[in-house]
C-alpha positions in Angstrom: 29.6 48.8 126.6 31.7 47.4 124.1 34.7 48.5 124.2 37.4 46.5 126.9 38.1 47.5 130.1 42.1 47.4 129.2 41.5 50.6 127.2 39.9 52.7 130.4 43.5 54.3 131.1 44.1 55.3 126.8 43.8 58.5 125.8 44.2 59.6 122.4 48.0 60.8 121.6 48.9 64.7 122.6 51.3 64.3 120.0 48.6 63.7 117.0 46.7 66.7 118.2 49.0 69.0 117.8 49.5 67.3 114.0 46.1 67.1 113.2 45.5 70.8 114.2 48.7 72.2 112.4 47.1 70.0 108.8 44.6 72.4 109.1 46.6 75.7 109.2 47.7 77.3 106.4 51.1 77.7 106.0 52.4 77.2 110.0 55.9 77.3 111.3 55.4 72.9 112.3 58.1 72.1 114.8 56.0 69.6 116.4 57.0 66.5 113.6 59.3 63.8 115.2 60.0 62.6 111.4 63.2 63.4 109.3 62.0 66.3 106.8 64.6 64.8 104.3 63.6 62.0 101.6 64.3 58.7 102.1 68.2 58.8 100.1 67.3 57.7 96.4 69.3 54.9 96.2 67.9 53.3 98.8 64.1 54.1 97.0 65.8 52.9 94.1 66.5 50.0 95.7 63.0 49.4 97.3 61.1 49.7 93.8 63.6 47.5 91.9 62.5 44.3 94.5 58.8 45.4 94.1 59.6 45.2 89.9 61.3 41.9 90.8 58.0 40.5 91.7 59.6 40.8 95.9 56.2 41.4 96.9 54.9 38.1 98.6 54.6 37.7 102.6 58.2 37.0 104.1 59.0 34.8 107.4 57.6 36.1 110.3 61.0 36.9 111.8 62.2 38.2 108.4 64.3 37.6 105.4 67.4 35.6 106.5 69.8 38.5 104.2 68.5 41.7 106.5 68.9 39.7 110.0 72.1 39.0 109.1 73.0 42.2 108.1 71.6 43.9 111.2 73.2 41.1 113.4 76.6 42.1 111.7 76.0 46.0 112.4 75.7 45.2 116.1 78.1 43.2 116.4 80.2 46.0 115.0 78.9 48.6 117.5 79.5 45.9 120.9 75.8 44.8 121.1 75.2 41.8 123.2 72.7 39.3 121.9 71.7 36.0 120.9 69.4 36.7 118.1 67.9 38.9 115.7 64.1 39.4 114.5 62.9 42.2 112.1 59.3 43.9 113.8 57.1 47.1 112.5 59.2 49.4 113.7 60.4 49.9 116.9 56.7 50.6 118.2 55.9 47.2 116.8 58.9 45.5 118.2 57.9 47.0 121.7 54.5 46.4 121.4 55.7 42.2 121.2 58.2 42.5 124.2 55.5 43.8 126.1 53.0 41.7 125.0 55.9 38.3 125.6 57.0 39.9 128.9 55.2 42.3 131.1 52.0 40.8 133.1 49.4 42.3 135.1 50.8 44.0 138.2 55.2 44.0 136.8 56.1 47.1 137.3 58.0 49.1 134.7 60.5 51.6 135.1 60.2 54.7 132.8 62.7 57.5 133.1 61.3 60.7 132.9 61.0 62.5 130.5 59.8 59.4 128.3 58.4 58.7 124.7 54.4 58.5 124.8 54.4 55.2 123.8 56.4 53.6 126.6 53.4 54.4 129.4 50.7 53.4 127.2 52.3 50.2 126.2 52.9 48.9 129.9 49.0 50.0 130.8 47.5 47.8 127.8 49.4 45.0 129.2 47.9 45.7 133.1 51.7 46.6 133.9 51.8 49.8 136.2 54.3 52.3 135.0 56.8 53.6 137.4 58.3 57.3 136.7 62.1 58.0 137.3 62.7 61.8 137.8 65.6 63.0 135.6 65.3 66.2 135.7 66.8 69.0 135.3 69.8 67.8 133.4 68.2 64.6 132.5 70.7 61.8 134.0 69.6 59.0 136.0 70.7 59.1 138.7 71.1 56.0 140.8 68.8 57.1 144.3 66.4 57.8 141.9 66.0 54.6 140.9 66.6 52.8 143.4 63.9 54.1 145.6 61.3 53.7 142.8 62.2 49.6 142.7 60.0 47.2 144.1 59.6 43.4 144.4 56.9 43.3 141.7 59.8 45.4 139.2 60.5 43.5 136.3 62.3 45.7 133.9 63.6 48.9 132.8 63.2 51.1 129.4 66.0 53.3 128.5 66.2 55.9 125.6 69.1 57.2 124.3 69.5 59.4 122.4 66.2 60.4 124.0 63.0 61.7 122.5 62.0 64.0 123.5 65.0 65.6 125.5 67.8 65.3 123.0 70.2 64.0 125.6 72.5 60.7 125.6 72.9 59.0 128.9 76.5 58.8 129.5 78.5 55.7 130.3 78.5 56.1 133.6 74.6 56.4 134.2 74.8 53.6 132.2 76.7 51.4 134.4 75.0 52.2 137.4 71.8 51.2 135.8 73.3 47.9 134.7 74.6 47.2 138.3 71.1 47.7 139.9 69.6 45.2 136.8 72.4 42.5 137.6 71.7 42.9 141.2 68.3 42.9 140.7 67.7 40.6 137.7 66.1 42.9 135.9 65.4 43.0 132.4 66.2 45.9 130.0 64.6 47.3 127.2 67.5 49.6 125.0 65.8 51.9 122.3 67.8 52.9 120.3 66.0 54.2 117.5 67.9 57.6 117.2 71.4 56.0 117.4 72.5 58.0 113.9 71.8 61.0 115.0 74.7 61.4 117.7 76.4 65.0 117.8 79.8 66.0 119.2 81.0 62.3 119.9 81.4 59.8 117.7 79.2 57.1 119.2 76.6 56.6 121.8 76.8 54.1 124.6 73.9 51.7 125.3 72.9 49.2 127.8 73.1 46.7 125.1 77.0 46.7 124.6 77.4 46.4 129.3 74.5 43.5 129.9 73.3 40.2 128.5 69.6 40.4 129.3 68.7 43.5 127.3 66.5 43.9 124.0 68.1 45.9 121.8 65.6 48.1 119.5 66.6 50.0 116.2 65.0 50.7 112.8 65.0 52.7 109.6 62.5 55.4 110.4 64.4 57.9 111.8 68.2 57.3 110.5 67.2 56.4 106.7 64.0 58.5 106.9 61.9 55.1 105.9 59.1 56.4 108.3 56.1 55.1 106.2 57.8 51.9 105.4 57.5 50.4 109.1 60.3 48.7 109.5 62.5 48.0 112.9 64.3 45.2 114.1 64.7 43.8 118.1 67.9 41.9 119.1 68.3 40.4 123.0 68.2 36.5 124.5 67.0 33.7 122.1 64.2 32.7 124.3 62.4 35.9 124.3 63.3 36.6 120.9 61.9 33.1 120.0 58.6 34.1 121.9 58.0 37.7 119.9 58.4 35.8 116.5 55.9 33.2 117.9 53.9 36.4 118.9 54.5 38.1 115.4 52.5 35.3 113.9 49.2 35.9 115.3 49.4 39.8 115.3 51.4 41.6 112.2 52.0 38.1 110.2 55.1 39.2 108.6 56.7 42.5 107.8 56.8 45.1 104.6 58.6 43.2 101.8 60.7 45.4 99.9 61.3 48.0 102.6 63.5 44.8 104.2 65.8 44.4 101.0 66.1 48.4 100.5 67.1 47.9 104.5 70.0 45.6 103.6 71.7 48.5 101.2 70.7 51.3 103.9 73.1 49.6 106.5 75.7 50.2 104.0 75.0 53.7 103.2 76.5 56.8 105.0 74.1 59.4 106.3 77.1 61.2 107.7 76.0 64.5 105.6 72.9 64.5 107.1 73.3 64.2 110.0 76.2 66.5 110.1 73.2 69.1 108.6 71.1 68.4 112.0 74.5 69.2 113.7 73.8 72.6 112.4 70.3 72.8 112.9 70.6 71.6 116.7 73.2 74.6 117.1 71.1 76.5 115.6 68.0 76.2 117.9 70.0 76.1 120.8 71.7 79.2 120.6 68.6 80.7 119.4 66.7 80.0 122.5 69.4 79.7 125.6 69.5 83.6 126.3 66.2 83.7 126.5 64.8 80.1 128.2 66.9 77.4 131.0 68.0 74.8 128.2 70.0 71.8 128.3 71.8 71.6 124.5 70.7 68.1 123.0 73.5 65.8 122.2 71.8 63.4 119.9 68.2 62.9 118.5 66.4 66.2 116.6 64.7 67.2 119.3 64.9 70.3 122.0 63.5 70.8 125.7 63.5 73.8 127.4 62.0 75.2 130.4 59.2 77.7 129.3 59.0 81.0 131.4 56.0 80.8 134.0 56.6 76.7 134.1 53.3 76.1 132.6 53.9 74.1 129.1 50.6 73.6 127.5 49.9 77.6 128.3 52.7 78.1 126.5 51.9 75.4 123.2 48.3 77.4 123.4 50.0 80.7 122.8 52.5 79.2 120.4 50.0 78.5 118.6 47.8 81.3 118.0 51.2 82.4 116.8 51.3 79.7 114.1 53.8 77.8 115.6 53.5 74.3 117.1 55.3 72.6 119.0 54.3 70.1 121.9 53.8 70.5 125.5 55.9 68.6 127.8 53.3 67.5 129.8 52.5 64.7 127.0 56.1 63.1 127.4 56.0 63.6 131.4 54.3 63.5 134.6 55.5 67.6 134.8 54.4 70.6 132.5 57.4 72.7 133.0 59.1 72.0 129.7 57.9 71.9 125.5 59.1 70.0 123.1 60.8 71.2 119.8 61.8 69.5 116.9 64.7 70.7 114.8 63.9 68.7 111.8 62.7 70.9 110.0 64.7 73.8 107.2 66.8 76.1 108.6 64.1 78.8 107.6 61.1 77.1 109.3 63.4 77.3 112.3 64.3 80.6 112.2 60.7 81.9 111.7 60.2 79.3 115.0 63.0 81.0 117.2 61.5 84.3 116.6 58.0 83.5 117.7 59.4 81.4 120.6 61.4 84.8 121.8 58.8 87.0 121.3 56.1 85.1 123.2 58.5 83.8 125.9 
């Protein structure tokens, strides 16, 4: 009776399930975690606790300290980003949570590729959007008839993830293009997450929307790249008058964001995770060629995250076995409208995901 009528479509996260159950095992083999399982580096901690001894621990601007949007408007410059200014958000969820709130109103349509983070689907709903699926299976591209027959008049914009969680794959350039031809064509606005943009393997970059068309918002953050998960920090770049009406927006819902966390951020743009990632490298290999003789895999190319194809096609059978094997991972049914697929997670030791491969053969 008291709860609003915009939470009738919510549902509690499939994701968290799986975590809370696994807290409550004893000792299981947890590739379910979308989370680094490295430290944040300690010079960046270092850095964080010598601006809370500093006395850095007051409320900031809303849009954030002037030193960390410079330095994040420098770094995409750098990579070819297209924007017109920078604000710093609560992450990426926070920063997306804002552009939905500033942009999407009951009845715009949104377009999701599929397979898609939770979030996206949930997001659009709270605002009385209507999410709009694009198929990319089985080799997750987007393909331009795909979306082109899901477009409407009441489309407004478009949410692309690369790398993507929970697939593992990077759009190329060329999907990439086509989708920015249909948004010019189309007016369309585009949302680029790019939260996993570190974690890129066997290229040196990834391409994003951002860097081929001016009316995108670019999101990024420290979670993932810099392992700063608890720290909540993200940033959004895209046109000044949006940007302009998500600070407006960050007044009157998070105030201002974590203090410290956004002069630690100011060093981590400076510091090389090259090592690590190049450790993922050899945990993705790992995983893949643990699991391709055995299940219809595509091998990730950025991210830590893999997707196969479970024998049978039924995903959350499959997580319930896994589970009473003391593994978890998480059906694919929670990051799309099919339950064909699972998803793994690779971050995780190199023994955790041995012990995972073996359960995963044995049961498949």
């Amino acid at each position: 009776m008291w709860i609003s009528d915009r939470l009738k479509n919510i549902k509690p996260s499939g994701v968290r399930r799986i975590f809370d159950l696994a807290r409550q095992m004893k000792d299981p083999i947890n590739l379910s975690i979308g989370e680094p399982d490295f430290d944040i580096p300690e010079p960046l901690k270092e850095e964080g606790i010598e601006w809370i001894r500093r006395g850095f621990n007051k409320y900031t601007p809303t849009q954030g300290i002037p030193e960390l949007r410079e330095k994040i408007a420098e770094h995409l410059r750098k990579k070819g980003v297209l924007f017109e200014e920078v604000m710093v958000t609560a992450g990426v969820t926070g920063g997306l949570l804002l552009a939905s709130l500033a942009l999407i109103n009951p009845g715009d349509e949104v377009l999701i590729p599929d397979p898609f983070f939770v979030m996206y689907e949930y997001q659009v709903l709270l605002m009385g959007g209507t999410p709009v699926f694009i198929d990319t299976y089985p080799d997750f591209r987007l393909r331009e008839e795909e979306i082109r027959k899901r477009i409407t008049e009441k489309t407004k914009l478009m949410i692309i993830n690369s790398p993507n969680n929970p697939t593992g794959a990077i759009y190329p350039l060329e999907d990439l293009k086509r989708v920015v031809e249909i948004a010019r064509e189309r007016n369309l606005l585009l949302f680029s997450d790019d939260i996993y943009d570190n974690f890129v393997y066997d290229h040196l970059t990834c391409p994003t929307v951002g860097q081929l068309y001016e009316k995108t918002l670019t999101f990024g953050g420290f979670s993932k790249g810099w392992a700063m998960t608890g720290w909540r920090l993200g940033y959004v770049a895209g046109p000044r008058e949006i940007i302009q009406q998500m600070i407006t927006l960050q007044q009157y819902t998070f105030s201002s964001v974590n203090s410290f966390a956004q002069k630690a951020a100011i060093k981590a743009l400076d510091f090389n995770v090259d090592s690590y990632i190049q450790g993922y490298q050899r945990k993705r290999d790992l995983i893949y060629e643990g699991l391709r003789e055995k299940f219809n895999v595509q091998k990730p190319q950025g991210a830590f995250y893999i997707f196969p194809e479970v024998p049978g096609g039924d995903g959350e059978a499959f997580v319930e076995k896994a589970i009473q094997n003391n593994l978890f991972i998480v059906p694919g049914s929670v990051f799309s409208k099919r339950n064909t697929h699972v998803r793994i997670s690779f971050a995780a030791s190199e023994e955790t995901l041995l012990r995972g491969i073996e359960v995963l053969n044995r049961i498949g």
